[in-house]
N, C-alpha and C positions, 0 to 999 in steps of 0.2 A: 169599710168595715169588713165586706166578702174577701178583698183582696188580703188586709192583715190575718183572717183566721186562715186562708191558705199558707198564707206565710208562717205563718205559729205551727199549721201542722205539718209543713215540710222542714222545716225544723226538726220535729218531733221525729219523724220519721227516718232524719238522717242520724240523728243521736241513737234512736234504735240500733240502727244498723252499723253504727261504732260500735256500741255495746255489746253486737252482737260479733259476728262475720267479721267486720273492719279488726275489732280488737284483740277478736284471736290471730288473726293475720299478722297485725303487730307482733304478739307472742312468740309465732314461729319464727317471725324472720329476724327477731332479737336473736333464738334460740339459734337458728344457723348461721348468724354471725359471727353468735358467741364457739362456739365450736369450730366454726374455720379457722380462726382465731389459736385456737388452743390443740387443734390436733390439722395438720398442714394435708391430711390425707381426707379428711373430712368433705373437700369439693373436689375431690375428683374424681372423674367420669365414673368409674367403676364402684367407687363408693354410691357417687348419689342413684346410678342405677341400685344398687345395693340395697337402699333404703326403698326405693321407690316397691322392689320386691318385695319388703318386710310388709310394708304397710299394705300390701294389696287385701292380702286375705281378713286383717283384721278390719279392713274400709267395708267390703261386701256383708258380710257379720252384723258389723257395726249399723247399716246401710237399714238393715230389715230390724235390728234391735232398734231402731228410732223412732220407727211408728209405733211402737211397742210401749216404747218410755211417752211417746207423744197423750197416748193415751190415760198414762199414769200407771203404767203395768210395770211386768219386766219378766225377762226370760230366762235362768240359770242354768237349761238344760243346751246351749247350743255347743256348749265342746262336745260335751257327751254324744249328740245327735251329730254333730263332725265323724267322730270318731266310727258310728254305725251305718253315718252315709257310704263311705269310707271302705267298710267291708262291703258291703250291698256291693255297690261300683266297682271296688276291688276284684269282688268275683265271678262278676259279668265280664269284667275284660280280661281276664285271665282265662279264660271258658275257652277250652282250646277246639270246641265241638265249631264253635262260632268264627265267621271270619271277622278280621279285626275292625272292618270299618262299620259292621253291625253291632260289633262289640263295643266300641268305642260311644258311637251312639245308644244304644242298651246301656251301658253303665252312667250316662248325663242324666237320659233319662230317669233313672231309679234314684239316681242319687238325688234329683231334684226333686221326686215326686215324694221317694220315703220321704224328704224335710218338709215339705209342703203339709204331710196326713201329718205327723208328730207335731208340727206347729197348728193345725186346725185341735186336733184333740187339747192338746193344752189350751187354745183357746175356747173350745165347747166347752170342756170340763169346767174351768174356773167360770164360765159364764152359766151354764143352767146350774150348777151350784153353788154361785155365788161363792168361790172358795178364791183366796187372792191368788193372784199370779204366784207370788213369789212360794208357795207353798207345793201348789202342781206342778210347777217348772222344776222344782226343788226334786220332787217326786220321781218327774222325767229324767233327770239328772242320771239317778241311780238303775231306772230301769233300759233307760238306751246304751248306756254304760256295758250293766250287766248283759243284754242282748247283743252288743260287739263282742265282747269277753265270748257268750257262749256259741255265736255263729261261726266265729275265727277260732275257738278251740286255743283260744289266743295267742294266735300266730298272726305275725307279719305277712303279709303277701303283695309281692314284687313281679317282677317280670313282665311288666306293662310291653306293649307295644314298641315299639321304637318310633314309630311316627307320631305318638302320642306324648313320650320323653321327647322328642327333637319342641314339639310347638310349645312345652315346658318352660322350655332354655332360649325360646328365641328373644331376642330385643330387636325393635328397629330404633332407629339414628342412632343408637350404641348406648341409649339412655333406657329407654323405656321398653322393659319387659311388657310380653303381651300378656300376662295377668292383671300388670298395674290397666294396659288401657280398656280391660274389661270391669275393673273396678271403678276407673273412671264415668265408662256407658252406665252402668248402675246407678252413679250415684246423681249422672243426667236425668236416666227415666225417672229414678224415686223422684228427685226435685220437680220435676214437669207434672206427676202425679202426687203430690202433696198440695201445689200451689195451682194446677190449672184442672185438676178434676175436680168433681163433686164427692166425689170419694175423700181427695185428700181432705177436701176445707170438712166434711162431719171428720175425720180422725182429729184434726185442732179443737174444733166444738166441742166434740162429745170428752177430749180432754182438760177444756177448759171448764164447762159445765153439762154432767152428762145428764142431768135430771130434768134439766130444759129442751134438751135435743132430745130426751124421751119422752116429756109432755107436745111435743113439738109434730107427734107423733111417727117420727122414725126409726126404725128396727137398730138398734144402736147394739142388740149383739150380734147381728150379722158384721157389721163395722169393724168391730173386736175381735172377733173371730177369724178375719178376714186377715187382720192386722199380726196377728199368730202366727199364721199361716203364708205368709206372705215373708215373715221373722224365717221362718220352717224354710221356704224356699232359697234365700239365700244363703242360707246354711247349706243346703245341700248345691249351690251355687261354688262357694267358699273350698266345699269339699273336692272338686274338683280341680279347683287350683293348685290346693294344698297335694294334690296327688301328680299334677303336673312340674308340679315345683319340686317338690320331693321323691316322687316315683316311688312309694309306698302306698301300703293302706295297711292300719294299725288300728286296734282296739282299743289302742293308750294315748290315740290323738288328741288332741283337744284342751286337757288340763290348762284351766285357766282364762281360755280361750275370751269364756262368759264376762272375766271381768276385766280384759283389755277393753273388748265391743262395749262395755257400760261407760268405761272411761273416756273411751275418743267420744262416746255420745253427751255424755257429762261435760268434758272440757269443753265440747265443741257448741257448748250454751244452751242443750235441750232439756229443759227444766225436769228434777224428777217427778215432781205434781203433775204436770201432765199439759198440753197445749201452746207451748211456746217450745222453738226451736226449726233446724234448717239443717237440710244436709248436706249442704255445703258445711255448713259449719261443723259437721260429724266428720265430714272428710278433711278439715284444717284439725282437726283434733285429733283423728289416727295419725298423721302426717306431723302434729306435735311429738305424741307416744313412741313412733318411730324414729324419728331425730333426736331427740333425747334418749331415746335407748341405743343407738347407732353410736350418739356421740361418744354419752358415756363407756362406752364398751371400747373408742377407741384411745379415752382419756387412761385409762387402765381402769376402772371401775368391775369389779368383780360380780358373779351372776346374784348373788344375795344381796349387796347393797344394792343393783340395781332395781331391785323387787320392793325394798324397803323405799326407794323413792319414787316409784310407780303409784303404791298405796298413801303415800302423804301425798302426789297430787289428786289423785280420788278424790280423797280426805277436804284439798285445799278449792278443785274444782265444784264441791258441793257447797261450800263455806260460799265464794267467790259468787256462785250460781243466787244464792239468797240475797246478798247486795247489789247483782247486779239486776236481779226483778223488782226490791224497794227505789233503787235509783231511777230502772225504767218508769214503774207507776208514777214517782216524783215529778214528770219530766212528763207525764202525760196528764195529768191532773191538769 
């Protein structure tokens, strides 16, 4: 009888994990079939590095909006907080008083710390006043926005380092840019801190039932707020790429930004109720967004329709998300 209920729940266990990771897997690698298929430039070296670039910054993004959605929250202010990391960094390494390699480090630093405080406050805020995410973030949205605009006097500023543009542009084996393999290291450590701290396993509790894990008696908005804040960090993580990648820093960075990261987190099966999801699966989902926006662009697909089908898979991956949580309960009952 012991041996069949083991069998029943490895079973169970492996249908999960089709349902989850296996099947978005599936999804991709239809998707880069189907596009080898239809545009002949689509697997080549310089393309798939190509993509591997696109996808970096919105995987990092994506990476800190997961604990965030895990919890049943969300964050709308990370373009805008992109965009102010952005100047902060911009200004430090342009700082001609400074030499470059203090410079350099001075603007990670700041860049990582301002996302760190802006995502703690959005977390305090909505926690001691009980106010939703999506209202405060909404809030942030507009005021790190406005604070880029009034620091930058809303000017561009460039003239980064040159050793700072070279490690921008570098790839090794002629694939992999070194932003995607910092994107990659992120979404190693989130995963090992989700599933083997004690940290991670309350962000899954307190988003699957946060009122038992606060009878339970543990500080469940230190957790939350942690979770913000951590959302804040790789933002300011992101901004750095984005500055390595582009050699800019701008006040108009960012547009959008919020609701690609909700997308790859969505498609990539982290529920928006809160407690179920993996970031692996966040990073098959930016790595979906990306190849689909890659393809399309080299099928002829113009930048408006490709935005219009950005927002239907949202649409499709939130639809998808609800069947594919009744299926799972089915199948664990």
């Amino acid at each position: 009888m012991t041996s069949k209920i083991t069998e029943n729940t490895r079973w169970r266990s492996l249908i999960n994990v089709f349902l989850k990771e296996v099947g978005i897997g599936v999804v991709l690698l239809v998707l880069v079939v189907a596009f080898s298929l239809a545009a002949p430039r689509f697997f080549s070296v310089l393309n798939v590095s190509n993509i591997f670039t696109q996808i970096s910054i919105n995987t990092v993004i994506a990476v800190g909006m997961t604990f965030v959605i895990l919890l049943g929250g969300i964050d709308l202010s990370v373009g805008s907080v992109l965009a102010l990391c952005s100047i902060i960094a911009g200004k430090a390494l342009t700082n001609p008083s400074l030499p470059f390699g203090t410079a350099i480090v001075l603007a990670v630093t700041l860049s990582i710390a301002s996302g760190m405080l802006i995502g703690f406050f959005n977390g305090f805020i909505s926690e001691t006043w009980k106010i939703h995410s999506f209202i405060v973030t909404l809030g942030m949205l507009n005021i790190a926005r406005g604070l880029a605009l009034q620091i930058s006097h809303s000017r561009t500023i460039f003239n980064f380092p040159q050793i700072f543009k070279d490690f921008g542009t570098t790839t090794y084996f002629e694939v992999f840019p070194a932003i995607f393999l910092i994107a990659l290291a992120l979404v190693v450590i989130g995963t090992i801190i989700l599933r083997k701290t004690v940290f991670g396993r309350m962000i899954f509790a307190i988003g699957n039932n946060e009122e038992s894990v606060r009878l339970s008696g543990h500080n469940v908005k230190f957790y939350k707020v942690m979770a913000y804040t951590i959302c804040g960090g790789t933002v300011g993580i992101a901004t750095i790429m984005y500055m390595l990648r582009m050699g800019i820093a701008s006040p108009i960075l960012g547009v959008g930004f919020e609701l690609n990261a909700i997308a790859a987190v969505v498609i990539g099966g982290t529920s928006m109720s809160g407690g179920k999801g993996s970031l692996i699966g966040t990073f098959l989902g930016a790595s979906i967004m990306g190849v689909l926006n890659n393809g399309l662009l080299l099928i002829g697909m113009g930048d408006f329709a490709r935005q219009i089908v950005t927002g239907a898979i949202i649409i499709l991956a939130v639809i998808l998300d609800t069947y594919r949580n009744k299926l799972s309960a089915k199948f664990n009952a």
